[in-house]
N, C-alpha and C positions, 0 to 999 in steps of 0.2 A: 884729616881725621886719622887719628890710629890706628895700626890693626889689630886685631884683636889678637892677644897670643895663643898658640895651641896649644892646649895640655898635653904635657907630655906624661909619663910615667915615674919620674921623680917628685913632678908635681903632687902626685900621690901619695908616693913614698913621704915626703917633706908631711902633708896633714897629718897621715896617721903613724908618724914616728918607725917607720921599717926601711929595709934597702928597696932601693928599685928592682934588683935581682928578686926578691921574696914577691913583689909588687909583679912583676912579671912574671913568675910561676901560680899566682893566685889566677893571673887572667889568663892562663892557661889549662888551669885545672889540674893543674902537679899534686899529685899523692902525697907529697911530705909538708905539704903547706895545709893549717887547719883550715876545717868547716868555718868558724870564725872569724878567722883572717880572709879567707875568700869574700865572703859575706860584706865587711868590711870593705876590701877594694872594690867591690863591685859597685858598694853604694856610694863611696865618693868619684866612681869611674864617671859615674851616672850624672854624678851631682853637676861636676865639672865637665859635663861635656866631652870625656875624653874618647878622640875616633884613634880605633891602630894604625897604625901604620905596615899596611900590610907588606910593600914594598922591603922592609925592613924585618918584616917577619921572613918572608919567602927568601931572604938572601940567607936568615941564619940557619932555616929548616933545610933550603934548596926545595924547597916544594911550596906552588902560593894556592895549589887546588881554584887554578884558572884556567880559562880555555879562550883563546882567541877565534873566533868566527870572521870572513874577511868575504862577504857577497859583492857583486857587482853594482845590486841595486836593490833598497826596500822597499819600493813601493810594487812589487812582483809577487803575486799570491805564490807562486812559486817556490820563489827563495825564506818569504817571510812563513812560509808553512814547514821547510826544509829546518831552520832556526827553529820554531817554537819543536820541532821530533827532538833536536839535537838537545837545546833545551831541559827537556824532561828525560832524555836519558841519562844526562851527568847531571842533571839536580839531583837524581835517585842516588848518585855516587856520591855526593859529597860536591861537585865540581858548580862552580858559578862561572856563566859566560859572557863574556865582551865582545859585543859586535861592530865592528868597522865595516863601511861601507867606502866601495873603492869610487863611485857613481861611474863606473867606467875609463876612469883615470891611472894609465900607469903610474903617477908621480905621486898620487894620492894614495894608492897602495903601496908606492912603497916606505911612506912616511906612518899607516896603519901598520905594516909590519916591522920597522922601526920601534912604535911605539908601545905595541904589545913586547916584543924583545923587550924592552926597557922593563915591561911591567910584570920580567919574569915567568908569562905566563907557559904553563906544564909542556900546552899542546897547542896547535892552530891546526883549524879545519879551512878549507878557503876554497873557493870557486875563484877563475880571474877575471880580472876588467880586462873587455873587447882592444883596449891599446897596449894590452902587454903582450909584447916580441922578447926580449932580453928574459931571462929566468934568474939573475944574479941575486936579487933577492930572496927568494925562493931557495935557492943554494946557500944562502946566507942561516936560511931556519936549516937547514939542515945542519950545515956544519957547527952548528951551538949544540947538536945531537937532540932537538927538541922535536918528536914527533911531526908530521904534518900529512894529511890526508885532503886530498884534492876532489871534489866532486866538481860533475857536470863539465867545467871548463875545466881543461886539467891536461898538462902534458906529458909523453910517454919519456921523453929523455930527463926528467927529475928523476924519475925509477923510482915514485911511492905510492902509496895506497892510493886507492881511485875507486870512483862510485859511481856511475852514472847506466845513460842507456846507451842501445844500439841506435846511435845517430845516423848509422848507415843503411839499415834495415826501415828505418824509419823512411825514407824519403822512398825508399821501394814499396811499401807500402802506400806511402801518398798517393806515385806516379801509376802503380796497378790498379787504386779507385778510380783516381780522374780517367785511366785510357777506360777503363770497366764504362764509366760515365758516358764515354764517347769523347772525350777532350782528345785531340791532334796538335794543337800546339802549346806546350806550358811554359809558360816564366815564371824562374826561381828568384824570389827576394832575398837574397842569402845574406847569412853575416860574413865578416871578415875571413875569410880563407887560411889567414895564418894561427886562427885559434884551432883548434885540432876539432872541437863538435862541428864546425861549421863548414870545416874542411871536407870531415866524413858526410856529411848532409849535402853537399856540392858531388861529393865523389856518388854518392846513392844517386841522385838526383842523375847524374849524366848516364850512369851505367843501368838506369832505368828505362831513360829513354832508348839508350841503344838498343837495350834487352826486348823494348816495344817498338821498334824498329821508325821511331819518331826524330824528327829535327833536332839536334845539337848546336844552338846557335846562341853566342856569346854576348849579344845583345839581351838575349832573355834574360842572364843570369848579372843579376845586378847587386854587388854587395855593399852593407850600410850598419850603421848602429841596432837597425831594427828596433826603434822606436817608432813612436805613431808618425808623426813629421817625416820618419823615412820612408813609413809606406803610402804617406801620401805623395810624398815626391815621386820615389819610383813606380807610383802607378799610372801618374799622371806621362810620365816619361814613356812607360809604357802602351797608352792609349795613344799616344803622338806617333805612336809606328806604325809605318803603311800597312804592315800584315799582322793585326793585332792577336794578343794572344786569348786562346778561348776559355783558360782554367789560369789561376795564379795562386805558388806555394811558395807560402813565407814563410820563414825559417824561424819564426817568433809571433806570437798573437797581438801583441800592440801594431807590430807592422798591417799585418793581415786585418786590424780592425781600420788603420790607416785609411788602408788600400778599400776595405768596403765602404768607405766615406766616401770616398773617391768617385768611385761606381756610381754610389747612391746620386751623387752630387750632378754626377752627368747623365743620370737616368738610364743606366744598364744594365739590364734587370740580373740578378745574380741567382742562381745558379745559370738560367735558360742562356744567358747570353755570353757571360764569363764566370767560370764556379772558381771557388776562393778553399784557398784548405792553410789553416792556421800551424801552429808549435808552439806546444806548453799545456794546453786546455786550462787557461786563465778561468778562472768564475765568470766573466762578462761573457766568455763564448757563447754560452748555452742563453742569455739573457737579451742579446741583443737579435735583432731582425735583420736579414734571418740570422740564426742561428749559424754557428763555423764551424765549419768542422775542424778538430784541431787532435796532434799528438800527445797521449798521454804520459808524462815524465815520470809520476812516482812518486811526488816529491817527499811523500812520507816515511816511505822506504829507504829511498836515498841520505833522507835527516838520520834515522835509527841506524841505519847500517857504519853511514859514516861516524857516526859518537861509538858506537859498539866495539869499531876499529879503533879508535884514542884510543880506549879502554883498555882494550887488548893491548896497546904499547905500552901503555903507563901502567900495566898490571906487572908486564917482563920488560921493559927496559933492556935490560940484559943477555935475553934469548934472541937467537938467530929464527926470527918469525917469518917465512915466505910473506911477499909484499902479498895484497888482497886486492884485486879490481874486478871487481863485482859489475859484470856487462848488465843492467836488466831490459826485460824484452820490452821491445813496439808494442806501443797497441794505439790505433787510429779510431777515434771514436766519431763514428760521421752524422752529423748533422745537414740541416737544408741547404748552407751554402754551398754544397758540391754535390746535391744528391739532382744530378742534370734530368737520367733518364728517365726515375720515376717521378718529376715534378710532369715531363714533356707527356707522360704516360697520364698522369691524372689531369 
């Protein structure tokens, strides 16, 4: 079977007897071409099906008014809320965004930022996937001089714009409810160590317990994709220990909902017996029995802030802008899974 050919803008030009040059300033809305001849191309543009080629436009202008978005994963109320802020603040501009998802794959990000490079596009916003160590890519959007602004995962030796929270303050805040609770010994579900948030949430975590003059033990702190599957693995790993642990903080809410499956499964009652404290406060936190307690991210702020910074580059290009890393603050919203004392109290 055939393919069908694409119209192109000679195709046009050819109907109604003009150049393709007049034919292309009509679909641009050029001042020296008439109301009539606009008119005209528009209606045979129409007739035949003709899509631009944007690719083709953005090489001649240097500008295609895109923006590359590059998340770890969309199925995270999180990130998919962080996209629909970013969304609407360069829709308000003029800009249309393309979202790649790296699903946690270095290899796949970097074939997503590949592909956006190819597609010209102005600016990339990007969170990283859990397996990127190497930054070459990443150095690669820089050196084409194309903006790029890093939230949530994001590291300090790129030297650009960054959005996120205090990942470290966070986990101090964790480990002060659960001791507040009464908890004496915690395990940490963490992620990967060499992603910088996960790092600082490890670093909080240990300089917590110090600070509450509690065990530092290497077994507790177990790192993972922090997916559901990993907190049910590492919970299960962790009730196999001879000195179990009495609270567990996950470094992500799908783990921490893992992990209270886990519980549930072996019949331990949570908070009274082990209190659970989440990352992120997904929408199922507050929905599920009990309830988790989990850390507030922002994500709203974080979308607006970060599209606000594009903005700002692609506004000056040219000006010497100090970088922008916008630390915003903890906040622990606690819920029944860790509230120990006052369950034992009522």
């Amino acid at each position: 079977m055939a393919t069908k050919k694409k119209t192109t803008i000679k195709d046009i030009a050819n109907v109604l007897g003009i150049t393709p040059s007049a034919v292309s300033k009509a679909l641009s809305n050029h001042p020296r071409i008439s109301d009539k001849t606009k008119t005209a191309v528009l209606q045979i543009a129409q007739n035949l099906n003709y899509q631009p080629n944007h690719l083709a436009s953005a090489l001649r202008k240097g500008k295609s008014n895109l923006v590359g978005v590059i998340i770890p994963k969309a199925n995270s109320h999180f990130f998919s809320s962080i996209i629909e802020k970013i969304e609407e603040v360069l829709n308000e501009k003029g800009y249309n965004v393309i979202i790649a998802q790296s699903n946690e794959s270095y290899n796949k990000e970097c074939k997503s930022i590949d592909a956006l490079l190819y597609t010209q596009v102005d600016g990339i916003i990007a969170s990283m996937a859990n397996e990127t160590v190497k930054l070459d890519y990443y150095e690669k959007i820089k050196s084409k001089g194309i903006p790029l602004i890093l939230f949530d995962r994001g590291e300090n030796d790129l030297n650009v714009d960054y959005v996120g929270i205090d990942d470290y303050l966070s986990s101090h805040l964790v480990i002060e409810h659960l001791v507040e609770q009464g908890c004496k010994r915690i395990a940490h579900i963490a992620g990967f160590s060499h992603t910088r948030i996960y790092k600082n949430r490890i670093r909080g975590y240990r300089d917590a317990l110090e600070k509450f003059g509690l065990p530092i033990e290497d077994s507790l702190i177990i790192e993972s994709n922090l997916g559901i599957e990993d907190g049910r693995r590492i919970m299960q790993q962790l009730l196999e220990q001879k000195n179990k642990p009495d609270a567990v903080y996950a470094a992500g809410d799908y783990a921490a909902l893992g992990a209270l499956q886990v519980l549930q499964e072996n019949h331990i009652n949570v908070p009274e017996d082990i209190a659970l404290v989440g990352f992120t406060n997904e929408p199922f936190t507050s929905l599920v029995t009990p309830s988790i307690t989990s850390v507030e991210q922002h994500s709203e702020q974080i979308g607006k802030v970060a599209a606000e910074t594009l903005l700002k580059r692609l506004d000056s290009p040219n000006e010497k802008v100090s970088l922008n890393k916008l630390i915003l603050p903890a906040e622990l919203i606690i819920r029944s899974s860790s509230k120990k004392l006052i369950n034992n109290i009522l």
